[in-house]
C-alpha beads as a LAMMPS data file, in Angstrom:
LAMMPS data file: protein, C-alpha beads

158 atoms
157 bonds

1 atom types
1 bond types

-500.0 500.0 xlo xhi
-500.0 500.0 ylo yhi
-500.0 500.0 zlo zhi

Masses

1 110.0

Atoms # bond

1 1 1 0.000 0.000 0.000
2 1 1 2.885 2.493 0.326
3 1 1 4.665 1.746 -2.488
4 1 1 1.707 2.377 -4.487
5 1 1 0.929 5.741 -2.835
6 1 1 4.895 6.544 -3.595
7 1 1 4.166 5.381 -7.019
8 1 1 1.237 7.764 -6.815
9 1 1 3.193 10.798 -6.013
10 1 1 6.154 10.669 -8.146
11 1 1 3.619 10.217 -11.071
12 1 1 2.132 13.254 -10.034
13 1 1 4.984 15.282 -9.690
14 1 1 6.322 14.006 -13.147
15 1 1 2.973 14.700 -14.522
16 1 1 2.655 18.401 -12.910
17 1 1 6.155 19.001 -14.076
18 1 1 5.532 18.690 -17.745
19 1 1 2.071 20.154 -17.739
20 1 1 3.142 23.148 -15.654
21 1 1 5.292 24.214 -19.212
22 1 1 7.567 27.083 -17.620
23 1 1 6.382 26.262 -14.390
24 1 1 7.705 23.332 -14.186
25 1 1 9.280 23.339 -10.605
26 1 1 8.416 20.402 -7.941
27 1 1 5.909 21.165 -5.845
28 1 1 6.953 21.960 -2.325
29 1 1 5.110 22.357 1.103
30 1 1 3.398 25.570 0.828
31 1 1 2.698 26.445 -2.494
32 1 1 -0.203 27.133 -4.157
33 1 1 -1.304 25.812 -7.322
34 1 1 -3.921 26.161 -9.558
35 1 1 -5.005 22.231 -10.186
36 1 1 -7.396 20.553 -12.999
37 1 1 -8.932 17.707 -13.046
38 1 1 -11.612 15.231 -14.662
39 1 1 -14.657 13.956 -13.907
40 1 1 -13.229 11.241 -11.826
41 1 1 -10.750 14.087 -9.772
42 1 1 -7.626 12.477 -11.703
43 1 1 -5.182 15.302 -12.121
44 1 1 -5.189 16.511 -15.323
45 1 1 -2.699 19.444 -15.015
46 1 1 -1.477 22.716 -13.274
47 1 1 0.013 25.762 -13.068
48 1 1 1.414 27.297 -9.912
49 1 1 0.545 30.474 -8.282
50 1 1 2.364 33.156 -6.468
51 1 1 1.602 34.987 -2.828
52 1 1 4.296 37.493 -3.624
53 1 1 4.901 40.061 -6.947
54 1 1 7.527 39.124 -9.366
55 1 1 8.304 39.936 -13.320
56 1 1 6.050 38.590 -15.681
57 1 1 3.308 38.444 -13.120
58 1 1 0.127 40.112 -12.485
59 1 1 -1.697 40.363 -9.573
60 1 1 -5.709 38.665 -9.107
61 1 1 -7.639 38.091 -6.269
62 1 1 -9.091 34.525 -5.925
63 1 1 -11.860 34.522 -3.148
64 1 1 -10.787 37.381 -1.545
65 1 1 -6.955 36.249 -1.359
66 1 1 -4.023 38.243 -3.712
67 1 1 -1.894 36.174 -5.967
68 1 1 0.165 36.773 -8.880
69 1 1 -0.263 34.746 -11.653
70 1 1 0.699 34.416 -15.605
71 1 1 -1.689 35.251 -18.187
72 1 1 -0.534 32.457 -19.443
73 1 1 -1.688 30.594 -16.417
74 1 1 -5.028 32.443 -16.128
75 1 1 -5.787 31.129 -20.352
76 1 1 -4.851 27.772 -19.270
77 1 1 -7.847 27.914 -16.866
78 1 1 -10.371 29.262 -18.685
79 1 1 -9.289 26.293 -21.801
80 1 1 -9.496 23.924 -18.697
81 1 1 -13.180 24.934 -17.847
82 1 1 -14.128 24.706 -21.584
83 1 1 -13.313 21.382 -22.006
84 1 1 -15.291 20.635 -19.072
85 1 1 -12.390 19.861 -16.492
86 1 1 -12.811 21.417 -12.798
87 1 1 -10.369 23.925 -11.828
88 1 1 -10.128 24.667 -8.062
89 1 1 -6.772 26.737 -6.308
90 1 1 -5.064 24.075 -4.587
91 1 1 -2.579 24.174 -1.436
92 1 1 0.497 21.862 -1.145
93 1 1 -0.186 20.867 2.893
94 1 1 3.111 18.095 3.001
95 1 1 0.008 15.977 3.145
96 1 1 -1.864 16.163 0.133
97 1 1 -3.856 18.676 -1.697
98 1 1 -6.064 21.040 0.187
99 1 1 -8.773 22.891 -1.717
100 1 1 -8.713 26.641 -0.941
101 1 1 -10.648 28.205 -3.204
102 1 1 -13.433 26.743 -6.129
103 1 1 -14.077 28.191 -9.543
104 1 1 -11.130 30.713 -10.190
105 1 1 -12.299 30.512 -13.766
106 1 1 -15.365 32.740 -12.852
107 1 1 -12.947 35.033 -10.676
108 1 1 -10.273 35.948 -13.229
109 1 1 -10.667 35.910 -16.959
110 1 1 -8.570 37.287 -19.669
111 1 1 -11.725 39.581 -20.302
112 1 1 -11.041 41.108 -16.762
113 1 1 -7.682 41.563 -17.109
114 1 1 -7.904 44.105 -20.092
115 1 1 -6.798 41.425 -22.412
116 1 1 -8.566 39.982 -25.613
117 1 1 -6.714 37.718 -27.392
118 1 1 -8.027 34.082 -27.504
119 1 1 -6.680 32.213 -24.744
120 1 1 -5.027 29.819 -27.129
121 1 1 -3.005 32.857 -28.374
122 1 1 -1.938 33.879 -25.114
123 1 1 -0.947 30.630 -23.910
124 1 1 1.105 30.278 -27.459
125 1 1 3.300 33.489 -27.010
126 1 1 3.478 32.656 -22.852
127 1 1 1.778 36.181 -23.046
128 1 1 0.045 38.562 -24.758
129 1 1 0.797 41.542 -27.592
130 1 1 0.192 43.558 -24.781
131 1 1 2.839 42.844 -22.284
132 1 1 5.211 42.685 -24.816
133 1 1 4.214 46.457 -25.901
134 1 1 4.745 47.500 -22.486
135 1 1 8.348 46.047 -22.102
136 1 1 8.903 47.975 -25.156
137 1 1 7.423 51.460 -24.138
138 1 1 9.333 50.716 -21.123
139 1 1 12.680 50.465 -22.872
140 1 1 12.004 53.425 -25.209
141 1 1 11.439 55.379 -21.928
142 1 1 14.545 54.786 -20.351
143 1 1 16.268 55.939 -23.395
144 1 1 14.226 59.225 -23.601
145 1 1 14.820 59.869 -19.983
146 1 1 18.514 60.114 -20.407
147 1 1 18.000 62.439 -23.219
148 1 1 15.940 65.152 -21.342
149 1 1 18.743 65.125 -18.712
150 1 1 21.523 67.385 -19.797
151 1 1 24.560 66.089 -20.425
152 1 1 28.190 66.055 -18.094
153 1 1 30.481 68.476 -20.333
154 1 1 33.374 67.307 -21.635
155 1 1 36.700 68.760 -22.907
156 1 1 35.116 69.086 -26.581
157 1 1 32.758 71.480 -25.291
158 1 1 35.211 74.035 -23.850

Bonds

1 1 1 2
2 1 2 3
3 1 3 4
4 1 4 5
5 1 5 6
6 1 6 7
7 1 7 8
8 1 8 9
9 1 9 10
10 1 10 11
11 1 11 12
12 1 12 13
13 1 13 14
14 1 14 15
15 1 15 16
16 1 16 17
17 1 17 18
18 1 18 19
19 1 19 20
20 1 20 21
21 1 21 22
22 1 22 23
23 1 23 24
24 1 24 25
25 1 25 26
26 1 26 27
27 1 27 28
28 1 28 29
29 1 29 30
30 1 30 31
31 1 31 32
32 1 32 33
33 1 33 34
34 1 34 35
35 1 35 36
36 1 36 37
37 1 37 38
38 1 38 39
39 1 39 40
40 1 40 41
41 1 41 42
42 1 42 43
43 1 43 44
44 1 44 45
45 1 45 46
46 1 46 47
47 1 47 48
48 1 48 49
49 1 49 50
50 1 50 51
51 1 51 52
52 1 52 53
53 1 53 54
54 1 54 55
55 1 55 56
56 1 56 57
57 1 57 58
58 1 58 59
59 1 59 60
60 1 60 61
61 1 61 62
62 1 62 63
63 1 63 64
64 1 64 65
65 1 65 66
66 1 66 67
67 1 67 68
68 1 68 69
69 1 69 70
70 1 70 71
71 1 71 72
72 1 72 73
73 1 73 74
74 1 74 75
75 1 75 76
76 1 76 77
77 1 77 78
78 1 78 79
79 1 79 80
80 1 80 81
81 1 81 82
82 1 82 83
83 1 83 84
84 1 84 85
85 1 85 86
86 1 86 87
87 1 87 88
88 1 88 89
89 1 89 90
90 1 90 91
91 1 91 92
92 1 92 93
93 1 93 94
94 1 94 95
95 1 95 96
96 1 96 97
97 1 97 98
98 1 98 99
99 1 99 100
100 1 100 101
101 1 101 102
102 1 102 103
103 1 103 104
104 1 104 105
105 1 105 106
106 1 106 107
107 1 107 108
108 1 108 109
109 1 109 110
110 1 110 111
111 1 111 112
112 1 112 113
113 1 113 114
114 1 114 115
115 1 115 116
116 1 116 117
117 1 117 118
118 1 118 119
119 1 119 120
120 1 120 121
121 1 121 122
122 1 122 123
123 1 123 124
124 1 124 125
125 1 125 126
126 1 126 127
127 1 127 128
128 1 128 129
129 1 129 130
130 1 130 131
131 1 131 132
132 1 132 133
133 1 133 134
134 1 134 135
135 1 135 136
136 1 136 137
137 1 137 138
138 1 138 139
139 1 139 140
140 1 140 141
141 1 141 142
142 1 142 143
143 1 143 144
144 1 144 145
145 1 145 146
146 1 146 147
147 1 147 148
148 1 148 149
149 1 149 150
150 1 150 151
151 1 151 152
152 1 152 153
153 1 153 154
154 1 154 155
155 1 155 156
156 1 156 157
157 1 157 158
């Protein structure tokens, strides 16, 4: 009976580790994921979640909780609930898999997020048109701000 559930868990994490796609780290005590799976609650996939800002990340609220998440990771959920998987925000206990919070799908969407690509698109560029606008407004900023500043003199100047 142990060997089986260590059987069980390994598979998992090898499963969660491919399906995660850039997310692809081991699951540890204390991290959140959000989890799919089937009619039969076999783990299907997931894609982990964050309690604490980072690059690439945006910040959501799933029932009444901040996290930052991936757009990526928010049109893997919505794909999830169309092809009539369950999605739930899941908590890594060191004992299992603790529900925390049902139906993120209907808390978060693309929609809400000021983004509206198809989700297949976003999940395909690990983004959006968007974000990768912004990186480059961002970058053309820093160079004007330099400009505006006047520059040290130097001997050719004098």
């Amino acid at each position: 009976m142990q060997f089986q559930k260590f059987l069980l868990t390994i598979g998992f994490l090898l499963i969660s580790s491919t399906h995660a796609g850039a997310q692809s780290e081991i699951p540890a005590v204390g991290d959140t994921y959000i989890i799919s799976r089937d009619d039969n609650r076999n783990f299907r996939g997931s894609h982990r979640i964050y309690n604490r800002q980072s690059d690439g990340l945006v910040e959501v609220e799933y029932c009444n909780r901040s996290y930052w998440v991936r757009y990526a990771t928010v049109a893997w959920t919505q794909l999830e609930v169309e092809n009539d998987y369950e999605v739930r925000v899941e908590f890594n206990w060191g004992k299992g898999w603790r529900p925390i919070c049902d139906r993120p799908d209907q808390q978060v969407t693309l929609e809400g997020l000021g983004i509206s690509d198809d989700p297949r698109v976003v999940i395909q560029n690990g983004g959006t048109a968007l974000d990768k606008a912004n990186r480059f407004a961002a970058i053309r900023d820093a160079f004007n701000a330099q400009r505006k500043e006047k520059a040290t003199k130097s001997f050719h100047d004098e």
